[in-house]
MARKE-662662 format. One record per atom (N, C-alpha, C): residue in three letters; atom name; x, y, z. Coordinates in steps of 0.2 Angstrom, whole numbers, padded with zeros to 4 digits. Layout:
// MARKE-662662
- ala|CA|X|Y|Z;
...
//
This chain:
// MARKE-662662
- unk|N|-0017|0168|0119;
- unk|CA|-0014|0161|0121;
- unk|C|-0019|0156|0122;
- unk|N|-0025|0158|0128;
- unk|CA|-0029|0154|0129;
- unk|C|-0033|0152|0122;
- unk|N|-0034|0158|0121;
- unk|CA|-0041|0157|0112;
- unk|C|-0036|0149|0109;
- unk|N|-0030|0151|0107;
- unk|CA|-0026|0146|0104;
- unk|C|-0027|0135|0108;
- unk|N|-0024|0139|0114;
- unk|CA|-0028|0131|0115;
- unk|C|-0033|0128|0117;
- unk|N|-0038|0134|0117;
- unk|CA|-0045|0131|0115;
- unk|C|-0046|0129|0109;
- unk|N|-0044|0132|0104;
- unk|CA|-0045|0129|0098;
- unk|C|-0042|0123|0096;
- unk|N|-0035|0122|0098;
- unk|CA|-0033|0114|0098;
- unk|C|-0037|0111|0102;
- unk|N|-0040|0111|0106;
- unk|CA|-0042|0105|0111;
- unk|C|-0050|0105|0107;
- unk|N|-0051|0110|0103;
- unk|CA|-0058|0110|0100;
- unk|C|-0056|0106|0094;
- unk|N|-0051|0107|0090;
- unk|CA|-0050|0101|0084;
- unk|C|-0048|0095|0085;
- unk|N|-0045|0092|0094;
- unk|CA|-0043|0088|0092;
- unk|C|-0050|0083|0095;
- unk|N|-0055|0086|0099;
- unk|CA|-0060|0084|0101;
- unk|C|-0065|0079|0093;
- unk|N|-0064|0088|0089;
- unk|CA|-0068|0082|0084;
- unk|C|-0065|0080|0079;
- unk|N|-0059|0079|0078;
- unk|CA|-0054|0074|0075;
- unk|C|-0054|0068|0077;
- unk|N|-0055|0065|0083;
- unk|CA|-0059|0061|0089;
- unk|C|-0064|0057|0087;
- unk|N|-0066|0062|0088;
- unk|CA|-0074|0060|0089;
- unk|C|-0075|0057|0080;
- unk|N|-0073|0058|0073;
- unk|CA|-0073|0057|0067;
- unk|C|-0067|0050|0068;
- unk|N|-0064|0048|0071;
- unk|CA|-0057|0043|0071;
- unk|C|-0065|0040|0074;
- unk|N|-0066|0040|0080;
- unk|CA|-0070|0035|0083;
- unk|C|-0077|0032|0079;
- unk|N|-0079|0038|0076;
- unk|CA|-0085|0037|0070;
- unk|C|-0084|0034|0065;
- unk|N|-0079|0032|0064;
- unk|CA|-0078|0027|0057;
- unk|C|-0076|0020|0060;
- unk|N|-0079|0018|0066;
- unk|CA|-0078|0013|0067;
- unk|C|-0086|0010|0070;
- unk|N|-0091|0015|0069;
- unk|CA|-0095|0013|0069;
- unk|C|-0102|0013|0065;
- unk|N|-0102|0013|0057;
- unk|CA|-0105|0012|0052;
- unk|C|-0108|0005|0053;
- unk|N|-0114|0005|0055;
- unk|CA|-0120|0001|0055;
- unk|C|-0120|-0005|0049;
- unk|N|-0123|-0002|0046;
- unk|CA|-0124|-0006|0037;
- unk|C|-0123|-0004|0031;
- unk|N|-0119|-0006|0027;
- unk|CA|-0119|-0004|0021;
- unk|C|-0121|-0007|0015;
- unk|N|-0124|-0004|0010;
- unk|CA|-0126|-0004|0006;
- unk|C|-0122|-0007|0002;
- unk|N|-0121|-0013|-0006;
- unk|CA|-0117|-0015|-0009;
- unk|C|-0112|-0011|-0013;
- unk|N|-0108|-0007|-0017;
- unk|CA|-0103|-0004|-0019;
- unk|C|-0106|-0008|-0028;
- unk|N|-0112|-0002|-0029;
- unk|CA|-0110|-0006|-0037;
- unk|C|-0110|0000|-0041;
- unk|N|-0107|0002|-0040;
- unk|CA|-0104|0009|-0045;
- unk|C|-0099|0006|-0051;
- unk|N|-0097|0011|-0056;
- unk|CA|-0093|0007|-0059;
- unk|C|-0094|0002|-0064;
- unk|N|-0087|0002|-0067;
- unk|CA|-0087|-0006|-0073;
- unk|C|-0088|-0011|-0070;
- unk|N|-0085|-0012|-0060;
- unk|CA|-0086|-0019|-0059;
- unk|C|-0090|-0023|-0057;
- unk|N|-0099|-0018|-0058;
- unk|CA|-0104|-0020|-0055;
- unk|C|-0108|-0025|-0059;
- unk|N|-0111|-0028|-0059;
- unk|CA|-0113|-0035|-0062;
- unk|C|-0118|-0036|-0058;
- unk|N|-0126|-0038|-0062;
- unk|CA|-0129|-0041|-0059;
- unk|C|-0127|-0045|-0055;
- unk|N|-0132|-0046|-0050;
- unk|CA|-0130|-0053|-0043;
- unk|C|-0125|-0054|-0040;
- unk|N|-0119|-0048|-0042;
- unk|CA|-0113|-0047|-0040;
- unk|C|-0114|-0041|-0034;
- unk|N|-0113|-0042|-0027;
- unk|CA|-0112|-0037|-0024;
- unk|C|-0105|-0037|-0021;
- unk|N|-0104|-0031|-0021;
- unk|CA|-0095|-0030|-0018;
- unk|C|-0095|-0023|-0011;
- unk|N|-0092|-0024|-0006;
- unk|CA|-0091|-0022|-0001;
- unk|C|-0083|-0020|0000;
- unk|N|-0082|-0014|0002;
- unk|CA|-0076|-0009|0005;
- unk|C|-0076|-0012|0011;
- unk|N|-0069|-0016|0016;
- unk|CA|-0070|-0019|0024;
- unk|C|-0067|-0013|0027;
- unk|N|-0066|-0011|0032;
- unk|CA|-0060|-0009|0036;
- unk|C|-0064|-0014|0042;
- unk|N|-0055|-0017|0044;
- unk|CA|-0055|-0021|0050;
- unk|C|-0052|-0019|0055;
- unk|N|-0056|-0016|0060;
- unk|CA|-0052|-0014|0065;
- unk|C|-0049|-0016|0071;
- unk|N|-0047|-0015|0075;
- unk|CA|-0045|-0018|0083;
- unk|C|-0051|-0022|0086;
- unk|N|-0057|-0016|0086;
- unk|CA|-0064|-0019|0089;
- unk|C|-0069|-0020|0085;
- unk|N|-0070|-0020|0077;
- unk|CA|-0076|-0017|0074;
- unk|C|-0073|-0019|0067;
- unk|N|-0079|-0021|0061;
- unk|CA|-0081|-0022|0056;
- unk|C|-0084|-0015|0051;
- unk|N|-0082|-0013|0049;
- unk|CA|-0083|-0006|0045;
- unk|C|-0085|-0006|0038;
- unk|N|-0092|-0009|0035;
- unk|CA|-0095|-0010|0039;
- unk|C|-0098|-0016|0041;
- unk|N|-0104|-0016|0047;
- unk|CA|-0104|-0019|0052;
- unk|C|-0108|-0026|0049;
- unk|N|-0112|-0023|0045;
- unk|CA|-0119|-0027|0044;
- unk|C|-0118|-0026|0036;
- unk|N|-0119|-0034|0031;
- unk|CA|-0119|-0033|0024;
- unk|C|-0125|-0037|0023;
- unk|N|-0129|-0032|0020;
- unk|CA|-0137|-0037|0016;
- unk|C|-0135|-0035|0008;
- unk|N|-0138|-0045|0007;
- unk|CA|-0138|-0045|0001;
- unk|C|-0141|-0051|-0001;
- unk|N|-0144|-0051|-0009;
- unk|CA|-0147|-0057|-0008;
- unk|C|-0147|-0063|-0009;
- unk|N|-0150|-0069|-0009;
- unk|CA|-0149|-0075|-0010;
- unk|C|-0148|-0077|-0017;
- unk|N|-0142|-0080|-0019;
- unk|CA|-0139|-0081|-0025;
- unk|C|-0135|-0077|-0027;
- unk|N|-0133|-0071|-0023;
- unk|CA|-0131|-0067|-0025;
- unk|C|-0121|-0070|-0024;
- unk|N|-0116|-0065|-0028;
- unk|CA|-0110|-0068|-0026;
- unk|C|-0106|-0061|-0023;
- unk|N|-0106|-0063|-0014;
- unk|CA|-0102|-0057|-0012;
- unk|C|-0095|-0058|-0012;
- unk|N|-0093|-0052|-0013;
- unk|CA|-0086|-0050|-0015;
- unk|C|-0085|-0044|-0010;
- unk|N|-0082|-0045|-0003;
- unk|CA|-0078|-0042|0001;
- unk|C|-0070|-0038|0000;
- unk|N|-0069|-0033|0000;
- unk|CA|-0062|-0029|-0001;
- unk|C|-0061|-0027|0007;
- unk|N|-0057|-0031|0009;
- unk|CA|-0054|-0028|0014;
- unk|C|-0049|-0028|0018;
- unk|N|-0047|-0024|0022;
- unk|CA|-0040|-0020|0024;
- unk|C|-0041|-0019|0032;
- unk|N|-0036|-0021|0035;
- unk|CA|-0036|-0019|0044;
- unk|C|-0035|-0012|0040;
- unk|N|-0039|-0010|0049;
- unk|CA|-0035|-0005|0050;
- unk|C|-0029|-0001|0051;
- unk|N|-0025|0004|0050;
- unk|CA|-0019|0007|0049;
- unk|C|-0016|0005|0057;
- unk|N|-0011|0002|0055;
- unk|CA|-0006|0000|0063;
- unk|C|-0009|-0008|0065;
- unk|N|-0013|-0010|0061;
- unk|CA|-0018|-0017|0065;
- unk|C|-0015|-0025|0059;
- unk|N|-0011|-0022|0056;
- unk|CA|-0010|-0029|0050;
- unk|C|-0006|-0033|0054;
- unk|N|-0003|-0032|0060;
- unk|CA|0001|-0038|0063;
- unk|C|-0005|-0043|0068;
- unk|N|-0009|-0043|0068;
- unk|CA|-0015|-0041|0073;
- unk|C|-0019|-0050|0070;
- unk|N|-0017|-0050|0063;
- unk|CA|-0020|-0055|0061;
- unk|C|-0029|-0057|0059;
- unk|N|-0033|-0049|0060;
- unk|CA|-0040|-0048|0058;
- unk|C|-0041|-0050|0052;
- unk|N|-0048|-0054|0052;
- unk|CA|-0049|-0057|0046;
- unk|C|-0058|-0058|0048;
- unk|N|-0061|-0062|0044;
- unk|CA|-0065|-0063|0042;
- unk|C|-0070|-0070|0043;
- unk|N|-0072|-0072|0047;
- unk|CA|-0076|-0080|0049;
- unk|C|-0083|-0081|0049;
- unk|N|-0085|-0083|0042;
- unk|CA|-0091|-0085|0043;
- unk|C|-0095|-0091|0040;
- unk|N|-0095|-0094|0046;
- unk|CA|-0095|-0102|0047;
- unk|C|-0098|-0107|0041;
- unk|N|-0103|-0102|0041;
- unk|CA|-0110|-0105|0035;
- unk|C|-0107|-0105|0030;
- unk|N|-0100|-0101|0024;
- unk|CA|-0101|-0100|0021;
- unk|C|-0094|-0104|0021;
- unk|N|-0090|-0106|0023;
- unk|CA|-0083|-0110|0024;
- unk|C|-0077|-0103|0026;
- unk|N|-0080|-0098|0025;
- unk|CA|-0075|-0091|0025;
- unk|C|-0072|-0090|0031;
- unk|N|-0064|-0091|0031;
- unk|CA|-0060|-0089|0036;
- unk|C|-0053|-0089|0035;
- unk|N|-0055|-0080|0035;
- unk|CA|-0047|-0079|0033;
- unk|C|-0045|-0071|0034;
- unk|N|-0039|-0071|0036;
- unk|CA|-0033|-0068|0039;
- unk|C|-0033|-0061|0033;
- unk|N|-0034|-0055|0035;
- unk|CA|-0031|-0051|0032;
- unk|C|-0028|-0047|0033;
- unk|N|-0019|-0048|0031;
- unk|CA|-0015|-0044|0034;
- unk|C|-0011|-0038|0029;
- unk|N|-0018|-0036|0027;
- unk|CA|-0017|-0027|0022;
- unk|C|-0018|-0023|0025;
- unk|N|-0014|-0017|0024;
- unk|CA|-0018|-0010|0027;
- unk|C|-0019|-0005|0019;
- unk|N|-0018|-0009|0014;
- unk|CA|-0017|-0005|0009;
- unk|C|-0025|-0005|0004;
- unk|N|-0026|0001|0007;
- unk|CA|-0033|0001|0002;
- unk|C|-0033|0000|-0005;
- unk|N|-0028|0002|-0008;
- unk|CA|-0026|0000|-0015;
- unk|C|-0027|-0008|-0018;
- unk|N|-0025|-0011|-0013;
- unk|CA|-0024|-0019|-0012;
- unk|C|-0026|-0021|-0009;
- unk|N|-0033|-0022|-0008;
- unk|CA|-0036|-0026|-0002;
- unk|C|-0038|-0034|-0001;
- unk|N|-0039|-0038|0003;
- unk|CA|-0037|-0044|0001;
- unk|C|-0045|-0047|0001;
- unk|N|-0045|-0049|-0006;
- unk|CA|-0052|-0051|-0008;
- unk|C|-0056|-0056|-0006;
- unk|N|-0061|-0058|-0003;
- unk|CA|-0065|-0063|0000;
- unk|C|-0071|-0062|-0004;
- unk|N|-0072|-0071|-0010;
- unk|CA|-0078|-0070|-0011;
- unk|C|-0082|-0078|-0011;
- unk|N|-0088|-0077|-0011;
- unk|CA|-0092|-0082|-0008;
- unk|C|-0099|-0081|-0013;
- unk|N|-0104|-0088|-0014;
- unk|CA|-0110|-0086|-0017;
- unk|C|-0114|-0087|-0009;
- unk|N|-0120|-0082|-0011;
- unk|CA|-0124|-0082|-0002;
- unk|C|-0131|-0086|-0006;
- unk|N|-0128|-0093|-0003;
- unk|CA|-0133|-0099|-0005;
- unk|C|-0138|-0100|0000;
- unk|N|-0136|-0099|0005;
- unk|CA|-0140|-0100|0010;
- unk|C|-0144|-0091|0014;
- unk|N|-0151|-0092|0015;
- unk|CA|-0154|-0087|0018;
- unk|C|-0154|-0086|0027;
- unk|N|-0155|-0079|0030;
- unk|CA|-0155|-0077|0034;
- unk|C|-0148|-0074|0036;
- unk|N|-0149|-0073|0043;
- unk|CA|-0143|-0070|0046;
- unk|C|-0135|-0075|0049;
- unk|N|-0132|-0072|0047;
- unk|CA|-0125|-0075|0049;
- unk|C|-0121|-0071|0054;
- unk|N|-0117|-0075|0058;
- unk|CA|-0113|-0068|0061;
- unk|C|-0105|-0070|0058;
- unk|N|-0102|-0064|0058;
- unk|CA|-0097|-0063|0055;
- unk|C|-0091|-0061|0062;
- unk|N|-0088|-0064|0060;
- unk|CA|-0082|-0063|0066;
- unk|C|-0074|-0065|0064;
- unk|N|-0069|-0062|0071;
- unk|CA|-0065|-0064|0068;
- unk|C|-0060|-0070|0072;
- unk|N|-0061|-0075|0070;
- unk|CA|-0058|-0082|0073;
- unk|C|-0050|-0080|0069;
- unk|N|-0050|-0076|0065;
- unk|CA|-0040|-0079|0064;
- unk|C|-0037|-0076|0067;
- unk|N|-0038|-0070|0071;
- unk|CA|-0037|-0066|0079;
- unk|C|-0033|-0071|0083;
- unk|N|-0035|-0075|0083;
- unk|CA|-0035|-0081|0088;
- unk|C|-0027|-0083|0087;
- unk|N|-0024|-0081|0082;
- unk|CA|-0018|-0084|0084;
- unk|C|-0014|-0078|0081;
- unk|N|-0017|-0072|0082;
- unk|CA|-0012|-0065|0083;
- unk|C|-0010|-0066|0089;
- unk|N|-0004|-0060|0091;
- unk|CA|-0003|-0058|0097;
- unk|C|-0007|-0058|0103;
- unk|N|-0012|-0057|0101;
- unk|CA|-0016|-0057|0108;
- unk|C|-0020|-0062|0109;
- unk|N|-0019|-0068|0106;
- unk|CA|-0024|-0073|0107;
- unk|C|-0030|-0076|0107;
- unk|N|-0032|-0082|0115;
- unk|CA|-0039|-0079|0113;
- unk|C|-0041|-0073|0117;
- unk|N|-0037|-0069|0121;
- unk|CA|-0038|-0063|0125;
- unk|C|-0039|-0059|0118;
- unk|N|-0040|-0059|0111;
- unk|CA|-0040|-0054|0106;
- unk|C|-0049|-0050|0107;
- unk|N|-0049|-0044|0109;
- unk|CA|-0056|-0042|0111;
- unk|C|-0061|-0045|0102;
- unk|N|-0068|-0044|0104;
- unk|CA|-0073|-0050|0100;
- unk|C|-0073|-0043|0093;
- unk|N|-0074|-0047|0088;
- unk|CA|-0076|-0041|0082;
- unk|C|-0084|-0044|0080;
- unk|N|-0088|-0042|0079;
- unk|CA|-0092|-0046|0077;
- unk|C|-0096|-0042|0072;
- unk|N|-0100|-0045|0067;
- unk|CA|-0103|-0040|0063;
- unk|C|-0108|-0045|0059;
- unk|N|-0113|-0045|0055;
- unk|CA|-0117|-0048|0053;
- unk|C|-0120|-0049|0045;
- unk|N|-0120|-0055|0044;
- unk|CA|-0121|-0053|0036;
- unk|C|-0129|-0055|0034;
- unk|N|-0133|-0053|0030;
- unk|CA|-0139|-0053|0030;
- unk|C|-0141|-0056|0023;
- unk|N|-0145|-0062|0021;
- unk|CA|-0145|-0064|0015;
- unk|C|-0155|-0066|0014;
- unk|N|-0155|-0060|0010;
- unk|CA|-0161|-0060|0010;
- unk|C|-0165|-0065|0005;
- unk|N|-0171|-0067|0006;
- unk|CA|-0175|-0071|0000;
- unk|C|-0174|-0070|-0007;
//
């Protein structure tokens, strides 16, 4: 009996610890696999979560046209998580959990360096401005 819940308490640890690790991917690389890759076209997988951008940090270059696919997290589409980044006019709500149909955000990155990426339409979810900060950063290189 004991073996037995140590072993639940040992799957449920790192079932945990992998829930919690998928909300902290650093940087991602652009998604150009596929038919839908196209020169100067880069496209990005989002999860948006309650605290976190999934992922967090997107580089890419100048001229290039970013194409973000993204989806709240599962339980979080009432939540109102979206996408704000000021420099580019980008602001907007996305309220999919369905990966199959993610709600597309796209932009040319005309302007170079760093941007911060946040989520201002938060702001008029549920929890207002008390909504905790997402932040994450886009990189737009020479």
């Amino acid at each position: 009996m004991k073996g037995k819940i140590f072993f639940l308490l040992f799957a449920a640890v790192i079932a945990l610890g992998c829930v919690q690790q998928a909300g902290r991917n650093e940087t991602a690389q652009p998604n150009q696999m596929g038919p839908e890759a196209q020169p100067g076209v880069k496209q990005f997988s989002m999860i948006i979560g309650h605290t976190f951008y999934n992922p967090a940090t997107l580089t890419v270059d100048k001229g290039d046209t970013v194409v973000i696919k993204a989806v709240a997290a599962p339980g979080t589409a009432s939540h109102l998580h979206g996408i704000t980044i000021d420099e580019y006019g980008v602001n907007e709500a996305v309220a999919t959990e369905d990966t199959n149909n993610p709600q597309i955000i796209q932009f040319v990155a005309d302007k170079e360096g760093f941007f911060t990426i946040y989520c201002k339409t938060c702001w008029s979810g549920p929890y207002g401005r008390g909504h905790p900060d997402i932040r994450g950063v886009l990189e737009v290189k020479p």
